[in-house]
C-alpha positions, 0 to 999 in steps of 0.5 A: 500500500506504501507504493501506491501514494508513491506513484508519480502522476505524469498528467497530475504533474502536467495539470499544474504545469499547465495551470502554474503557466496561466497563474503567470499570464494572468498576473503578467495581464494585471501587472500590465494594466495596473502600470498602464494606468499608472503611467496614464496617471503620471502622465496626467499629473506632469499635464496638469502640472505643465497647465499650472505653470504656463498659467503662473507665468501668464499671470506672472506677465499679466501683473507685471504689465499693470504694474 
């Protein structure tokens, strides 16, 4: 009976092969999406960041003109 709980299960083994490869495609698949949108962040942050800064200098001319 001990040699029966030794066998090696070659289609078991293939099974959780094939599952331990789309464990890794699905967490590749979320890993892309999460830094997607964080780069869409970023990017949107330097925008609004590059949005103030023309403005400060646009009111920064507007007052120096009145003045």
């Amino acid at each position: 009976m001990q040699q029966n709980q030794n066998k090696i299960n070659p289609d078991m083994i293939c099974q959780q092969a094939i599952q331990a490869k789309l464990n890794v495609y699905q967490a590749k698949e979320t890993f892309e999406t999460v830094l997607k949108v964080y780069n869409d962040q970023v990017d949107n942050l330097c925008n609004v960041i590059g949005l103030m800064k023309a403005r400060i200098l646009e009111l920064e001319g507007a007052a120096k003109e009145k003045a």
